[in-house]
matplotlib code that plots the C-alpha trace (Angstrom):
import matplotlib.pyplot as plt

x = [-43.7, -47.0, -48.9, -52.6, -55.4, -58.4, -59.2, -62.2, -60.9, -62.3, -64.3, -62.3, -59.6, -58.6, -56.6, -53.5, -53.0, -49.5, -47.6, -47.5, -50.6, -52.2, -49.5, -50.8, -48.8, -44.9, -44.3, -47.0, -46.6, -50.2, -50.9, -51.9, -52.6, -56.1, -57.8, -56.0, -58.1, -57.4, -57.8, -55.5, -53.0, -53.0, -52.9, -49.5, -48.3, -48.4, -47.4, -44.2, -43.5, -42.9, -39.6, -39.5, -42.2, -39.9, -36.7, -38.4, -40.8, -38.0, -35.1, -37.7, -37.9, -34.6, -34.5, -37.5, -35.6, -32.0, -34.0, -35.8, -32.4, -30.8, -33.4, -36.1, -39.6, -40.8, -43.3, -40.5, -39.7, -43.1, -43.0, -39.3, -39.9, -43.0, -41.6, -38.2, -37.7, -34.1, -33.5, -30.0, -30.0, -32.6, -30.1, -27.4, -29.7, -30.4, -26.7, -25.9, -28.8, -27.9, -23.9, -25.3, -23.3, -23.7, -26.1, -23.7, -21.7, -25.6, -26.0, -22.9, -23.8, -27.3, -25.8, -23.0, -25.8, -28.5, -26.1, -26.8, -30.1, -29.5, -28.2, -31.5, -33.8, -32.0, -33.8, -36.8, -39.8, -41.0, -42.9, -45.9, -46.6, -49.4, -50.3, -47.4, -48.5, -47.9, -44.5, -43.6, -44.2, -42.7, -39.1, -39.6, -40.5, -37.9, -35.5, -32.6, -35.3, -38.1, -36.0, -34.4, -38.0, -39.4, -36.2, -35.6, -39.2, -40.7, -44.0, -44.4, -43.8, -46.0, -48.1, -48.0, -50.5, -48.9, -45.8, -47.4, -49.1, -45.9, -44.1, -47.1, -46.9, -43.5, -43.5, -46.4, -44.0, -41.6, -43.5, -45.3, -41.8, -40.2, -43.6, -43.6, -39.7, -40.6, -43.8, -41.7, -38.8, -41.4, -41.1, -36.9, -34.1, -33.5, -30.1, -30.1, -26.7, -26.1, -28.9, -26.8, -25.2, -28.2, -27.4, -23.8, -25.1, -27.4, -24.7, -22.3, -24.9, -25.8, -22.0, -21.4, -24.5, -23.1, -19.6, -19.5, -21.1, -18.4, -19.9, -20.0, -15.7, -14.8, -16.6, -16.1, -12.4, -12.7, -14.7, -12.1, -9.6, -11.6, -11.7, -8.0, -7.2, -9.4, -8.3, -4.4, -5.8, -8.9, -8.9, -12.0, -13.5, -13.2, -16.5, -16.5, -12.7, -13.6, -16.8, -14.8, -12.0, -14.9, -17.0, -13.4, -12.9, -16.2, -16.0, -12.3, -13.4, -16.4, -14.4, -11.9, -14.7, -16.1, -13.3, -12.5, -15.9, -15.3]
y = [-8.4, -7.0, -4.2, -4.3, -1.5, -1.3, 1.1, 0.5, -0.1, 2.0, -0.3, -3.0, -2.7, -6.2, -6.8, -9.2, -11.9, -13.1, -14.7, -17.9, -18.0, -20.1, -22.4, -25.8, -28.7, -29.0, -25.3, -24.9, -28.5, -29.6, -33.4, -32.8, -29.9, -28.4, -30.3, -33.8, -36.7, -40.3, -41.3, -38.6, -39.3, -43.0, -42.7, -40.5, -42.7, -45.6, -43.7, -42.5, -46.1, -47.7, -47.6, -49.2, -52.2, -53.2, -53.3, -54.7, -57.7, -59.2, -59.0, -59.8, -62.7, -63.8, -63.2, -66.1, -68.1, -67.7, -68.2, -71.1, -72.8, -72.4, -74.9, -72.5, -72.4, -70.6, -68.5, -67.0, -65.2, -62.8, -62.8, -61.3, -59.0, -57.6, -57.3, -56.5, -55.2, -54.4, -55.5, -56.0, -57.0, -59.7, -60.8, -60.8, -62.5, -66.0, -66.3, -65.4, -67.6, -70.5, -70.3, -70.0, -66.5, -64.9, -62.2, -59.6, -60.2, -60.2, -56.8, -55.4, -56.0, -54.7, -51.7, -51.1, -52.1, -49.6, -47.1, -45.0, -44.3, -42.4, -39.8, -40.2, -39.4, -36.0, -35.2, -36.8, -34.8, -36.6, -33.1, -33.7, -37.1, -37.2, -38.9, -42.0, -44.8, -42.6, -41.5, -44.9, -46.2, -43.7, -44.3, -48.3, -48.0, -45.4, -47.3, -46.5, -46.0, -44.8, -42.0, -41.5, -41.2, -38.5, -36.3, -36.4, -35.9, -33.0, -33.7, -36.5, -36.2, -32.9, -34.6, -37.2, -39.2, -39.5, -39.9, -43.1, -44.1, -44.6, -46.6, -48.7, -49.6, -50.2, -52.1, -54.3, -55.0, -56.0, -58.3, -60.0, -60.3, -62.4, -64.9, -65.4, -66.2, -68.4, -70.1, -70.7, -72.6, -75.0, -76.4, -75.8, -77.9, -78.3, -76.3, -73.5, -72.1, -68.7, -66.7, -65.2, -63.4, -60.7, -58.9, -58.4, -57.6, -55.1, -53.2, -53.0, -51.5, -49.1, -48.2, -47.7, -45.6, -43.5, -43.7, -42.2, -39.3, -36.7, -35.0, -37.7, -38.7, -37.5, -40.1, -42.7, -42.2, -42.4, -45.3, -47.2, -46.0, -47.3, -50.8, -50.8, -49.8, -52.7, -55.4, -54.7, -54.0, -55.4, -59.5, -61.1, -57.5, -56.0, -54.7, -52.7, -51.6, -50.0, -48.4, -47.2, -45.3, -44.3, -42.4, -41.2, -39.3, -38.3, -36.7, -35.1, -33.8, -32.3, -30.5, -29.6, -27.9, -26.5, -24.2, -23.5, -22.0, -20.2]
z = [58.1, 57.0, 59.6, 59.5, 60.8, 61.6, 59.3, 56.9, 53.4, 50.0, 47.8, 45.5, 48.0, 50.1, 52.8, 52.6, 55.2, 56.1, 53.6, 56.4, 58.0, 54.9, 55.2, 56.9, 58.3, 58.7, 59.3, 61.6, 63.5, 62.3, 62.0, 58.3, 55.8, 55.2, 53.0, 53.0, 53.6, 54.6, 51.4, 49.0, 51.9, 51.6, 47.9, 47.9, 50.3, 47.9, 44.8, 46.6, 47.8, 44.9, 44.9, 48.5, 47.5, 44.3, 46.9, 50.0, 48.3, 46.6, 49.4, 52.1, 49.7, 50.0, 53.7, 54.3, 52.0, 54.2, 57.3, 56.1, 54.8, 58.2, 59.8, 61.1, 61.4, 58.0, 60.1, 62.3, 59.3, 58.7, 63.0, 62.9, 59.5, 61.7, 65.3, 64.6, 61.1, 60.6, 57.1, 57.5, 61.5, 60.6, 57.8, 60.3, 62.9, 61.4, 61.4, 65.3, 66.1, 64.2, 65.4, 68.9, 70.0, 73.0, 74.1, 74.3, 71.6, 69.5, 71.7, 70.2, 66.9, 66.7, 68.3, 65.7, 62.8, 64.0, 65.7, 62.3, 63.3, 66.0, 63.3, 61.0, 64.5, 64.1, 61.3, 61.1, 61.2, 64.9, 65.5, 62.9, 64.6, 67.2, 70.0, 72.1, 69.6, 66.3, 67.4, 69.4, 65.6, 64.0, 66.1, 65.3, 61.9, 60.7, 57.8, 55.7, 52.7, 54.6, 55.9, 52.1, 51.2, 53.3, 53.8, 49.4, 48.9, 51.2, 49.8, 51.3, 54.9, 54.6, 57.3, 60.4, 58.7, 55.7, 57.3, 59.2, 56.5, 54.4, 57.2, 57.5, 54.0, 53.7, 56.5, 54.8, 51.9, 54.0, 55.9, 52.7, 51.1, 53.9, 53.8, 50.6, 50.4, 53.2, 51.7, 48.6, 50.5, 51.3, 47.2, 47.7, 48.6, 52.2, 51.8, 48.8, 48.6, 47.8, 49.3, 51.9, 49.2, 49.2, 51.4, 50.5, 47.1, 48.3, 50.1, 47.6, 45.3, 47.7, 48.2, 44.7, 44.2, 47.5, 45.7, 41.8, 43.6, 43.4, 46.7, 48.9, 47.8, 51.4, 53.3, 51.2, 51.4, 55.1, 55.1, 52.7, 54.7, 58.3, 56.5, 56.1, 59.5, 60.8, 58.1, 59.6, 63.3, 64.0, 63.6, 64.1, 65.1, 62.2, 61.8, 65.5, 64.5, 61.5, 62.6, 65.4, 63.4, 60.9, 63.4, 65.2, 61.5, 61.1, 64.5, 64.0, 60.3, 61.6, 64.7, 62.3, 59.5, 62.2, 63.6, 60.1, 59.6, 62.8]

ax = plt.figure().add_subplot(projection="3d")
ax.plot(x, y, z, "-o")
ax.set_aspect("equal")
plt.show()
């Protein structure tokens, strides 16, 4: 820490402020950094969601088409991308509305979809958002890649605006790539087979890319290992079996680390 005087100082000779009090934004809990404007903001957050349009238009396509092949309206499909938008929920949805299950067992699924969330609000950077609507967005709008985004890049969640800015856009994407996939099932075959298949593709490319990485070998093998457990044990629950044991050895792992540390 640097002590300053009073004193007047000989000629050529400068004082030195604090090495943080120049330092705007995330440190400090400012909405943005001296010297952004709306516009550089916006512009970052389209650069740095590039990766999320090419992902999002294209399997929001598929989505309209899959919803739109099960017999629904082809507008409920930009209505759910933009109220609900859970990429793989909404995926999941058109399904458990279509067989006709239950509320609670629909419950119980969104809850064991979403339930990694709760983990990604622990990190999120909720403190450079201001104002209820900015932060009640910021909750609703927080995704597996919006959340990849900001907490790989620290750049660009250096402010709430940008922050908000790069939700809104991905959102955006999301929304456009679900009406078009709808607009276009309009020139389809009542029934296209195979589309349902997206989704299953998209997370077994997002295991393997979690998987050849030699840091990440000790979840993985707990998650294969959760997924054999409920293949023997859990029947028709598989999916709430396995995410059961998963989060049993995440907990016992982390208790276990943790007195070793100790």
């Amino acid at each position: 820490m640097t002590e300053h005087s009073s004193r007047s100082l000989p000629a050529g000779e400068t004082t030195t402020a604090p090495r943080d009090a120049a330092l705007p934004g995330p440190s400090r809990g400012g909405p943005a950094p001296r010297g952004t404007t709306l516009r550089a903001d916006l512009a970052a957050a389209a650069r740095y969601t590039v990766p999320v349009a090419m992902g999002y238009l294209p399997l929001g396509a598929a989505f309209g088409l899959l919803l739109v092949s099960h017999g629904l309206p082809w507008y409920w499909a930009p209505t759910t991308a933009l109220v609900v938008f859970a990429g793989s929920l909404e995926f999941l949805a058109v399904s458990m509305i279509t067989s006709g299950l239950g509320l609670a067992a629909v419950a119980l699924t969104t809850l064991l979809v979403n339930f990694r969330h709760v983990f990604y609000g622990l990190s999120f950077p909720l403190h450079l958002l201001t104002g209820r609507a900015q932060r009640a967005y910021g909750v609703f709008a927080l995704t597996d890649e919006t959340y990849s985004l900001l907490t790989s890049s620290p750049e660009a969640g250096s402010n709430g605006r940008r922050i908000t800015l790069i939700q809104v856009l991905s959102h955006g994407y999301w929304v456009l790539g679900s009406l078009s996939g709808a607009l276009a099932s309009t020139a389809l075959p009542d029934k296209v087979e195979g589309v349902e298949f997206a989704l299953t593709a998209l997370f077994v490319v997002l295991a393997w890319d979690h998987a050849r990485k030699r840091a990440n070998g000790r979840p993985v093998a707990y998650g294969l290992l959760a997924a054999a457990v409920a293949w023997v044990l859990g029947g028709d629950q598989f999916l709430t079996v396995a995410v059961v044991v998963f989060l049993a050895m995440l907990a016992l792992d982390f208790s276990l680390r943790g007195r070793s540390r100790a």
